[in-house]
C-alpha positions as CSV (number, residue, x, y, z in Angstrom):
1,X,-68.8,222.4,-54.7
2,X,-65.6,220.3,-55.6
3,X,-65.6,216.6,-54.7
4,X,-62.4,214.4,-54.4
5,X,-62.6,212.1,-57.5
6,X,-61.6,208.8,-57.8
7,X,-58.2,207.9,-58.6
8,X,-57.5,207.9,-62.0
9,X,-53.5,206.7,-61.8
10,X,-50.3,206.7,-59.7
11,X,-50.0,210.0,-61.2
12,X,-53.0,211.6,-60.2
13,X,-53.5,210.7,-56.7
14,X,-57.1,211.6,-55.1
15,X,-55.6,214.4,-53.0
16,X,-54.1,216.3,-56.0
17,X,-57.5,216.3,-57.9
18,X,-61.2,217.5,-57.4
19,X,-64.1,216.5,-59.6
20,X,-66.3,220.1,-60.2
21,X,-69.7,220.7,-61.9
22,X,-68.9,223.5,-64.5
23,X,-71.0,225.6,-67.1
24,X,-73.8,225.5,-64.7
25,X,-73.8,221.8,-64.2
26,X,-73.7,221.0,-68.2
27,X,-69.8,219.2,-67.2
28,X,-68.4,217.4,-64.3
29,X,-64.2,218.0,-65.2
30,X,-61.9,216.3,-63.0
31,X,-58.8,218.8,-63.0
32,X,-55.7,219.1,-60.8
33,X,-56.5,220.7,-57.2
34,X,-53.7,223.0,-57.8
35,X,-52.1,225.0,-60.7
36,X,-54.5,226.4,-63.8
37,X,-57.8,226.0,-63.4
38,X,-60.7,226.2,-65.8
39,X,-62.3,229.3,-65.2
40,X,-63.9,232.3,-67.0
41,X,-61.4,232.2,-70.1
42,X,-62.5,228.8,-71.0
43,X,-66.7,230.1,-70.5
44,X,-66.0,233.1,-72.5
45,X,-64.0,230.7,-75.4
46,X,-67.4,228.7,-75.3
47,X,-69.5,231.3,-75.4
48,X,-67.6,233.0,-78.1
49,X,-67.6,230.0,-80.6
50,X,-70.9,228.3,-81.9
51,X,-69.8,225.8,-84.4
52,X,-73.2,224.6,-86.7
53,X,-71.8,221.3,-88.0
54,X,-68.6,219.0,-88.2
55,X,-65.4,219.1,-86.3
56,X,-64.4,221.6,-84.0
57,X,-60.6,221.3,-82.6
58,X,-59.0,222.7,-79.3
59,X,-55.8,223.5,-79.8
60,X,-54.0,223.6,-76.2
61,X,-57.4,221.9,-74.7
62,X,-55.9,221.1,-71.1
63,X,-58.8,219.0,-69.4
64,X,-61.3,219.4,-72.6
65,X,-63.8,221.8,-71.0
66,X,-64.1,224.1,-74.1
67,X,-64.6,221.7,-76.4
68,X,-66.3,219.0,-74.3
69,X,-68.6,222.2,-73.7
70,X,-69.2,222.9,-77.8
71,X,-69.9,219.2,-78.4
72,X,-72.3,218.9,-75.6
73,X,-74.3,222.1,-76.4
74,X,-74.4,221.0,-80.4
75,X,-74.7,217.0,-81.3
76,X,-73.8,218.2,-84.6
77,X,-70.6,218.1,-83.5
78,X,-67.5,216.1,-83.0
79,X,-63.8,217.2,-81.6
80,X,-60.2,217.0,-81.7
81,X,-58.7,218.0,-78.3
82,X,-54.8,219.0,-78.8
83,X,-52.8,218.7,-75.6
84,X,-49.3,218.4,-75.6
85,X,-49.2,217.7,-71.3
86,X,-49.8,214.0,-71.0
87,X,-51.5,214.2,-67.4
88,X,-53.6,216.6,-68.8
89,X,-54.6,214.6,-72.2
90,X,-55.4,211.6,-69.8
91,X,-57.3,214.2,-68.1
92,X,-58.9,215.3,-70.9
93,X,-59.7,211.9,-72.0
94,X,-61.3,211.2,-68.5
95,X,-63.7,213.9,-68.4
96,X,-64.5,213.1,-71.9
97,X,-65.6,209.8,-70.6
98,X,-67.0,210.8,-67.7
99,X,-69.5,213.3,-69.9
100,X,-70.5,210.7,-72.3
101,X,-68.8,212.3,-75.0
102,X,-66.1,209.9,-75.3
103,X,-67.5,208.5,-78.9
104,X,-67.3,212.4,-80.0
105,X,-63.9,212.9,-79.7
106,X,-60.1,212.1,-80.2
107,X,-57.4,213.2,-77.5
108,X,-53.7,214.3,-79.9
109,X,-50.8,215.0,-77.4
110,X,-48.9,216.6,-80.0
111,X,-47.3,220.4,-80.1
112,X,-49.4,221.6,-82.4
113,X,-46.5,223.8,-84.8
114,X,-45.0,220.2,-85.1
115,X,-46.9,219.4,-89.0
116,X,-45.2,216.4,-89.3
117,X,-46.7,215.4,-85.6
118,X,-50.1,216.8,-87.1
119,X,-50.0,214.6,-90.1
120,X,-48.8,211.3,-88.1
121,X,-51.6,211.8,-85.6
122,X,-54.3,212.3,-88.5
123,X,-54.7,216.0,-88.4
124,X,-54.4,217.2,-91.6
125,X,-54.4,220.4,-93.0
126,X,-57.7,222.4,-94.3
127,X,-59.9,220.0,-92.5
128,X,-61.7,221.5,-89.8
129,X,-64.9,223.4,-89.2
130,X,-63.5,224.8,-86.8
131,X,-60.9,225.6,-84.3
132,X,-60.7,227.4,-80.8
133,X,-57.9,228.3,-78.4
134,X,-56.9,229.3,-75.8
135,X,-53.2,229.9,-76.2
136,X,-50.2,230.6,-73.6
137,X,-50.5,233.9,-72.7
138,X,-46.6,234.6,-72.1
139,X,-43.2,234.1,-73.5
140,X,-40.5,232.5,-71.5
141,X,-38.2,235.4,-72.0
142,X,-40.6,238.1,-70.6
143,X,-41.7,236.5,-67.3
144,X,-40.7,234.4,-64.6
145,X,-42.7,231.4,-64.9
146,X,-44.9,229.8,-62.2
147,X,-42.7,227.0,-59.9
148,X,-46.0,225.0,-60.4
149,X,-45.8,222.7,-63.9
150,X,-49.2,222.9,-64.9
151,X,-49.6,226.7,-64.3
152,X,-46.5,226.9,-66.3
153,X,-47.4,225.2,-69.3
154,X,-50.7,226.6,-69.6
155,X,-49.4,230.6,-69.0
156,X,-45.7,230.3,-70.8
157,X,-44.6,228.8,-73.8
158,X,-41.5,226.3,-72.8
159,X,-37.7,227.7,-72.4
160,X,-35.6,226.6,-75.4
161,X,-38.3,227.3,-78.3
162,X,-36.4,228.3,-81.1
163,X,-39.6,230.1,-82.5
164,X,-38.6,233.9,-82.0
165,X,-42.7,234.2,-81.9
166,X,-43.8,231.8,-80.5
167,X,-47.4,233.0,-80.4
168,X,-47.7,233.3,-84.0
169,X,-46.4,229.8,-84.6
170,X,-49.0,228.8,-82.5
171,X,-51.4,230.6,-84.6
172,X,-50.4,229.9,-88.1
173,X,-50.4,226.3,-87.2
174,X,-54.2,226.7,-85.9
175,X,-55.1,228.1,-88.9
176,X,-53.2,225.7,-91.0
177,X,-55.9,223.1,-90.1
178,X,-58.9,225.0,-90.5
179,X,-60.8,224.7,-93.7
180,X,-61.5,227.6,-96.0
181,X,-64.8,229.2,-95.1
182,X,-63.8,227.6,-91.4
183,X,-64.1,229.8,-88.2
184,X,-61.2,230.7,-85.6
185,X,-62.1,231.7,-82.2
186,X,-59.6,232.5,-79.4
187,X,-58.8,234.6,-76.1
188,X,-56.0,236.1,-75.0
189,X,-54.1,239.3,-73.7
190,X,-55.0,242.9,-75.5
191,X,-51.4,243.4,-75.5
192,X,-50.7,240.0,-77.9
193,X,-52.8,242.4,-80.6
194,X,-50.0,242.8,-82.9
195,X,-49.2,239.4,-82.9
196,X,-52.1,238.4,-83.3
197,X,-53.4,240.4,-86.4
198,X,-49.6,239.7,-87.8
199,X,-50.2,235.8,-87.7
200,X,-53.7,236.3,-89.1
201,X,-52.1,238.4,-91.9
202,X,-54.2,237.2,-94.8
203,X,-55.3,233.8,-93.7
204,X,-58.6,235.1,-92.4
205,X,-60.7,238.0,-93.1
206,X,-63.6,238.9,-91.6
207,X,-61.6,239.6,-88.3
208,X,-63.4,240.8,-85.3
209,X,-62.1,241.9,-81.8
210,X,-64.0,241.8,-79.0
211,X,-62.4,243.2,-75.8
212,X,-63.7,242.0,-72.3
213,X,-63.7,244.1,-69.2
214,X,-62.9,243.1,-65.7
215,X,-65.6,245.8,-64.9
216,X,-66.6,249.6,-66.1
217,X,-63.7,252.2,-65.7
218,X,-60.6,248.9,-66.1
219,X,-58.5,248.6,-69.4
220,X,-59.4,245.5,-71.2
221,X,-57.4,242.4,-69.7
222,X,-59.0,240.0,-72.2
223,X,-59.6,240.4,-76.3
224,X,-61.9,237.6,-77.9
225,X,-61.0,237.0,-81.4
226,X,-62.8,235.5,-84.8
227,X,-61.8,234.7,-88.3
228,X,-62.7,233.1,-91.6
229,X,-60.7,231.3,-93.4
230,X,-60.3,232.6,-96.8
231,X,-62.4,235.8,-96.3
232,X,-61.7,239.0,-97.6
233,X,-64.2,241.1,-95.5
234,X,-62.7,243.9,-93.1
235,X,-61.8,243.9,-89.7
236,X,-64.1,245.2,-87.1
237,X,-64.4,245.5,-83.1
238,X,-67.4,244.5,-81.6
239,X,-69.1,246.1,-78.4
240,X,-67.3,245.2,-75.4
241,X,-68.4,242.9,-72.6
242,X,-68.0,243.8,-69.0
243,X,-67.4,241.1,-66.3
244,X,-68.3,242.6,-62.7
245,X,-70.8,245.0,-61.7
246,X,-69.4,247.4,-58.7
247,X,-69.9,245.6,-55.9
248,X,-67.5,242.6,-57.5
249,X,-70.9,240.0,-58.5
250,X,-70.8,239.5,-62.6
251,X,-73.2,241.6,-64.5
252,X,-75.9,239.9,-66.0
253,X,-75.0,239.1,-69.2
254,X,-71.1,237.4,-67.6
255,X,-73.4,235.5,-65.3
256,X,-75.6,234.3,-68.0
257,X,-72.3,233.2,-70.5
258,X,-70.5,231.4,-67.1
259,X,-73.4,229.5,-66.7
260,X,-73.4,228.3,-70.0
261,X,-77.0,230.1,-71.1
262,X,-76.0,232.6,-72.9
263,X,-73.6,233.1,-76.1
264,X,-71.3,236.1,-76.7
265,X,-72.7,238.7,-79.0
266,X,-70.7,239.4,-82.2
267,X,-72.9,241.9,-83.7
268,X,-73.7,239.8,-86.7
């Protein structure tokens, strides 16, 4: 059940937040009452990515729960959270505190494509263990955005980008950071697909797909996606996961990964 958080600033007044347990109680995350809300993308990003050792960065993090979620289940770990919204970073930030995880991780409100901005805010290139995201699932030419900010942000990339893909910006500059032999780990639309594998191009083999079902008989509405660095090794598709049973509760094996008990099988 959501309780009304404290206030954090003049910005984000009592009423326009709740404080939620998440993952099966492994996070408390303070987030905006209204707009996006984490939800199953971010469980199945967690439970998609299991980082041994290092840093792990979240590249469009929004409140931190993915990576605050990675760094809590491994100690191994540390994180960079990426967040270009500054509510949201302060958000992030918060609930990184409020976790005691705060000593684990570093809060960049930078756009992500910007390698200057990267390099200024420490980020360099061929670094990191790891990274995960959870990119913008539209372009601003194709839809009509949400009137709500937040929502906005986290579903469209911004009016004016000059990037004709802006997806695969988004992408290449993930994988720019990522060390070789590093893993990338991401959700979004089965449609994106040709973007997708067209970013990737030869930056990391070993490329497996893993669509996700909102229950037997649907088309995909999610695909999971990983990559090494640096690897040569084919693509594959892994077996699918299905979200709901028939009567609308989550199968087992959903219930298990949004709970935070369970991890996403790759096949490997």
């Amino acid at each position: 059940m959501a309780e009304a958080p404290e206030r954090l600033s003049d910005e984000w007044t009592e009423d326009r937040l709740t404080r939620d347990a998440w993952l099966g109680g492994r996070l408390t995350l303070v987030q905006p009452r209204g707009g996006h809300r984490v939800g199953s993308d971010a469980a199945l990003l967690t439970a998609a990515a299991d980082p041994a050792y290092g840093r792990v960065v979240d590249v469009g993090a929004g409140v931190g729960a993915v990576a605050l979620a990675l760094i809590r289940r491994n100690e191994r770990l540390a994180a960079d959270l990426i967040e270009i919204d500054p509510g949201l970073a302060r958000l992030a930030a918060a609930n990184a505190t409020r976790n005691g995880l705060a000593e684990r991780v570093r809060i960049l409100r930078i756009d992500i494509r910007a390698p200057r901005a990267r390099h200024e805010a420490g980020l360099a290139d061929d670094e990191a263990e790891a990274v995960v995201t959870n990119p913008p699932f539209f372009d601003y030419r194709a839809v009509r955005a949400s009137s709500d900010g937040g929502k906005a942000r986290a579903h469209v990339f911004p009016a004016g980008e000059t990037d004709g893909a802006p997806l695969i910006g988004w992408i290449r500059a993930s994988l720019a950071i990522l060390k070789p032999g590093g893993r990338f780990t991401m959700i979004h639309r089965p449609e994106a697909l040709g973007a997708i594998l067209e970013a990737a191009g030869n930056r990391i083999g070993a490329v497996a797909l893993l669509p996700v079902f909102p229950h037997e008989g649907a088309s995909a509405h999610r695909l999971l996606v990983s990559g090494i660095k640096g690897s040569r090794a084919p693509l594959r598709v892994a077996s699918a996961l299905v979200l709901h049973q028939a009567d609308g509760k989550l199968t087992g094996e959903a219930d298990a990964i949004h709970r935070g008990e369970a991890l996403l099988d790759w096949g490997v």
